[in-house]
N, C-alpha and C positions, 0 to 999 in steps of 0.2 A: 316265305318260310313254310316250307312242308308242315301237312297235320301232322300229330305223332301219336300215336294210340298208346293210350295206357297200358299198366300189364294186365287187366282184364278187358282189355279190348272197347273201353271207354276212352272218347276223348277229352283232354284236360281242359278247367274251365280258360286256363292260360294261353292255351293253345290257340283257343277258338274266339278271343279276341278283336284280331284282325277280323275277322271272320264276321262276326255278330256287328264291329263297327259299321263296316260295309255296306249289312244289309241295314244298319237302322242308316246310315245316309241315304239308301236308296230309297226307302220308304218318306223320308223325310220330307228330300228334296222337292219331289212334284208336289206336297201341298202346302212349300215356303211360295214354290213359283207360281202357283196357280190362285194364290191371293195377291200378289205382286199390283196387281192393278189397282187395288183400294190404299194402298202406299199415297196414293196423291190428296187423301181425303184425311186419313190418318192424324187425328190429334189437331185437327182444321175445324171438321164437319161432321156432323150427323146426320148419317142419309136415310130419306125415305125409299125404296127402290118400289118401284108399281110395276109389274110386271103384266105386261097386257098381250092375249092372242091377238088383237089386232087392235090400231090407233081409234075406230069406230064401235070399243066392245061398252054393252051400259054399262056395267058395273065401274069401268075404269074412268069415266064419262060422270059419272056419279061423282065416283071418290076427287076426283081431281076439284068437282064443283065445291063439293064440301070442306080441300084443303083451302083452295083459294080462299075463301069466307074467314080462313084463320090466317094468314101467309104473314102480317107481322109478328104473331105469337111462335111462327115457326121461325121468321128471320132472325128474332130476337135468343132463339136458342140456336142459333150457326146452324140452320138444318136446311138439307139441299133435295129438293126432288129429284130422280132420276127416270124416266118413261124407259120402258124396254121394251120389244116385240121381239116374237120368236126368230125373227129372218132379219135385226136391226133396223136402222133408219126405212123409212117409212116416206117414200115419196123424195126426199132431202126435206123434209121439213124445219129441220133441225129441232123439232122436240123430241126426237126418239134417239138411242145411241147407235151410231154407227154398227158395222153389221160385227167386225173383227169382236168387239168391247162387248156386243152384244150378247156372243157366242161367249166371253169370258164368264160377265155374270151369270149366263143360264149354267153353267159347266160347274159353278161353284157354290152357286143357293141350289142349285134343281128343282126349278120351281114347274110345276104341271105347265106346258106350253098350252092346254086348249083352254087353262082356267086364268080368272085373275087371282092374282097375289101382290098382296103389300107387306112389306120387308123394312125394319127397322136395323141401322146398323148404329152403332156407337159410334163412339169420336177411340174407341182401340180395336175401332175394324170389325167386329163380333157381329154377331144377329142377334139382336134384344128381343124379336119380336114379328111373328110370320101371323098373315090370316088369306085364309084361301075362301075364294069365292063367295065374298061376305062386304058391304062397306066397313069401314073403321069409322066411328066419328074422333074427330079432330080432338076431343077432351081426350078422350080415351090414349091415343098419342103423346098429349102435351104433358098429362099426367105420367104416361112412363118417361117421357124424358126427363121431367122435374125430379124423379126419384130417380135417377141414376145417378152411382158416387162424382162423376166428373161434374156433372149439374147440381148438383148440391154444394160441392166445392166452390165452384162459380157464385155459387149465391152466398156462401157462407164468406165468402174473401171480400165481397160488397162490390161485385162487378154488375150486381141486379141484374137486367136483363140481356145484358150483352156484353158477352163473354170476351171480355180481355187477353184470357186467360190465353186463347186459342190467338189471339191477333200480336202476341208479343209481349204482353202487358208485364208480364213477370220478369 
Protein backbone atom coordinates (compact mmCIF):
# COMPACT_ATOMS: atom_id res chain seq x y z
CA UNK A 1 0.00 0.00 0.00
CA UNK A 2 1.48 3.40 -1.08
CA UNK A 3 2.19 6.17 1.64
CA UNK A 4 -0.33 8.94 1.33
CA UNK A 5 0.61 12.35 2.41
CA UNK A 6 -1.83 14.24 4.35
CA UNK A 7 -3.10 17.67 3.12
CA UNK A 8 -0.31 19.31 4.88
CA UNK A 9 2.13 17.14 3.58
CA UNK A 10 2.38 14.93 6.87
CA UNK A 11 2.06 11.38 6.94
CA UNK A 12 -0.88 9.59 8.74
CA UNK A 13 -0.23 7.84 11.92
CA UNK A 14 -2.46 4.87 9.70
CA UNK A 15 -0.56 4.97 6.97
CA UNK A 16 2.71 4.33 8.58
CA UNK A 17 1.71 1.31 10.24
CA UNK A 18 2.97 -1.27 8.13
CA UNK A 19 5.67 0.78 7.97
CA UNK A 20 6.74 1.13 11.80
CA UNK A 21 5.65 -2.82 12.22
CA UNK A 22 8.42 -3.75 9.90
CA UNK A 23 10.96 -1.95 11.31
CA UNK A 24 10.17 -2.91 14.92
CA UNK A 25 10.48 -6.66 13.50
CA UNK A 26 13.54 -5.86 12.14
CA UNK A 27 14.94 -4.45 15.15
CA UNK A 28 13.67 -7.19 17.10
CA UNK A 29 14.48 -10.25 15.37
CA UNK A 30 18.45 -10.24 15.71
CA UNK A 31 18.16 -9.98 19.60
CA UNK A 32 15.26 -12.91 19.80
CA UNK A 33 18.08 -14.92 17.66
CA UNK A 34 21.04 -14.04 19.22
CA UNK A 35 19.99 -15.31 22.75
CA UNK A 36 18.54 -18.41 21.10
CA UNK A 37 21.47 -20.37 22.49
CA UNK A 38 20.59 -20.00 26.38
CA UNK A 39 17.00 -21.65 25.24
CA UNK A 40 18.74 -24.93 26.46
CA UNK A 41 19.39 -23.85 29.99
CA UNK A 42 16.29 -21.76 30.37
CA UNK A 43 14.06 -22.48 33.36
CA UNK A 44 16.73 -25.78 33.88
CA UNK A 45 19.77 -23.98 35.24
CA UNK A 46 21.52 -21.11 36.61
CA UNK A 47 24.71 -20.41 35.03
CA UNK A 48 27.89 -19.14 36.13
CA UNK A 49 29.75 -18.07 32.70
CA UNK A 50 33.76 -17.34 33.54
CA UNK A 51 34.96 -15.84 30.88
CA UNK A 52 38.75 -16.28 30.53
CA UNK A 53 41.53 -14.82 27.89
CA UNK A 54 43.23 -17.98 28.17
CA UNK A 55 42.62 -21.53 30.07
CA UNK A 56 46.21 -20.64 32.15
CA UNK A 57 45.01 -16.92 33.18
CA UNK A 58 45.26 -16.55 37.47
CA UNK A 59 42.48 -14.88 38.06
CA UNK A 60 40.22 -17.60 36.28
CA UNK A 61 42.61 -20.30 38.06
CA UNK A 62 41.67 -18.63 41.26
CA UNK A 63 38.05 -18.39 40.88
CA UNK A 64 37.51 -21.77 39.59
CA UNK A 65 39.72 -23.07 43.00
CA UNK A 66 37.41 -21.25 45.13
CA UNK A 67 34.01 -22.51 43.37
CA UNK A 68 35.17 -25.91 43.54
CA UNK A 69 35.40 -25.58 47.65
CA UNK A 70 31.58 -24.74 47.21
CA UNK A 71 30.29 -27.13 44.21
CA UNK A 72 27.55 -28.85 46.38
CA UNK A 73 26.04 -25.64 47.49
CA UNK A 74 26.05 -24.71 43.73
CA UNK A 75 24.60 -28.21 42.70
CA UNK A 76 21.99 -27.97 45.21
CA UNK A 77 20.88 -24.62 43.48
CA UNK A 78 20.78 -26.18 39.65
CA UNK A 79 23.70 -24.02 38.81
CA UNK A 80 26.07 -25.01 36.00
CA UNK A 81 29.66 -23.69 35.22
CA UNK A 82 30.54 -22.72 31.88
CA UNK A 83 34.57 -21.88 30.97
CA UNK A 84 34.85 -19.63 27.91
CA UNK A 85 38.00 -18.31 25.80
CA UNK A 86 38.15 -15.81 23.31
CA UNK A 87 39.03 -18.31 20.31
CA UNK A 88 36.65 -21.50 22.14
CA UNK A 89 37.82 -24.91 23.05
CA UNK A 90 41.17 -24.88 24.13
CA UNK A 91 43.27 -27.76 23.08
CA UNK A 92 39.79 -30.21 22.95
CA UNK A 93 39.89 -30.28 26.38
CA UNK A 94 36.49 -30.35 26.75
CA UNK A 95 36.26 -27.81 29.72
CA UNK A 96 36.02 -24.74 27.46
CA UNK A 97 33.03 -24.34 24.86
CA UNK A 98 33.52 -25.03 21.43
CA UNK A 99 34.73 -22.21 19.17
CA UNK A 100 30.94 -21.60 17.18
CA UNK A 101 29.14 -21.27 21.03
CA UNK A 102 32.01 -19.44 22.08
CA UNK A 103 31.77 -16.61 19.55
CA UNK A 104 27.89 -16.73 20.64
CA UNK A 105 28.30 -15.94 24.22
CA UNK A 106 31.18 -13.29 23.78
CA UNK A 107 28.60 -11.56 20.90
CA UNK A 108 25.95 -11.34 23.51
CA UNK A 109 27.39 -10.62 27.30
CA UNK A 110 30.66 -8.59 25.50
CA UNK A 111 32.75 -9.25 27.89
CA UNK A 112 36.44 -7.53 27.55
CA UNK A 113 38.37 -10.68 25.81
CA UNK A 114 41.88 -9.59 27.45
CA UNK A 115 40.17 -9.58 30.97
CA UNK A 116 38.47 -12.19 33.27
CA UNK A 117 34.85 -12.02 33.85
CA UNK A 118 32.26 -13.94 35.88
CA UNK A 119 28.71 -13.70 34.64
CA UNK A 120 25.57 -14.76 36.51
CA UNK A 121 22.52 -15.87 34.50
CA UNK A 122 19.13 -16.72 35.91
CA UNK A 123 17.01 -19.72 35.35
CA UNK A 124 14.80 -16.72 32.73
CA UNK A 125 18.09 -16.35 30.79
CA UNK A 126 18.99 -12.52 32.17
CA UNK A 127 22.42 -11.41 33.61
CA UNK A 128 21.97 -11.14 37.57
CA UNK A 129 25.29 -10.22 37.89
CA UNK A 130 28.93 -9.32 36.05
CA UNK A 131 32.43 -8.74 37.93
CA UNK A 132 35.38 -7.87 35.69
CA UNK A 133 38.86 -8.60 36.79
CA UNK A 134 38.27 -9.24 40.36
CA UNK A 135 37.64 -12.90 42.33
CA UNK A 136 33.94 -13.44 43.43
CA UNK A 137 33.83 -15.38 46.63
CA UNK A 138 31.42 -18.18 46.58
CA UNK A 139 29.09 -16.54 49.44
CA UNK A 140 28.78 -13.64 47.70
CA UNK A 141 27.31 -15.93 44.68
CA UNK A 142 25.27 -18.25 46.88
CA UNK A 143 23.77 -15.23 48.46
CA UNK A 144 22.50 -13.69 45.15
CA UNK A 145 21.04 -16.81 44.17
CA UNK A 146 19.25 -17.39 47.46
CA UNK A 147 17.60 -13.93 46.97
CA UNK A 148 16.35 -14.50 43.53
CA UNK A 149 12.39 -14.70 43.19
CA UNK A 150 12.59 -18.29 41.46
CA UNK A 151 15.03 -19.44 44.55
CA UNK A 152 13.00 -18.23 47.05
CA UNK A 153 9.92 -19.87 45.49
CA UNK A 154 11.86 -23.13 45.54
CA UNK A 155 12.46 -22.70 49.17
CA UNK A 156 9.31 -21.30 49.95
CA UNK A 157 7.16 -24.52 48.18
CA UNK A 158 9.58 -26.84 50.60
CA UNK A 159 11.78 -28.19 47.75
CA UNK A 160 14.91 -27.05 50.18
CA UNK A 161 17.80 -27.46 48.54
CA UNK A 162 17.09 -29.04 45.38
CA UNK A 163 14.92 -27.58 43.17
CA UNK A 164 12.08 -29.67 42.03
CA UNK A 165 10.73 -27.17 40.61
CA UNK A 166 13.28 -27.17 37.63
CA UNK A 167 13.18 -31.31 37.42
CA UNK A 168 9.33 -31.58 36.88
CA UNK A 169 8.27 -31.60 40.20
CA UNK A 170 5.22 -29.50 39.61
Amino acid sequence: MPLRKHNRGYLRINDMKPLLLSLALLLTTPAMMDAQFLNTYQWKSRLVLLFTPSPDDPLFLQQMSLLAEQSEAFEERDVLFISITPNGEYENTGRFLEESLARQYHQHFSPDEKQFELIVVGLDSTEKFRARNTLTPPSVLLELIDGMPMRRQELRQGYGNKSQVNRGGL
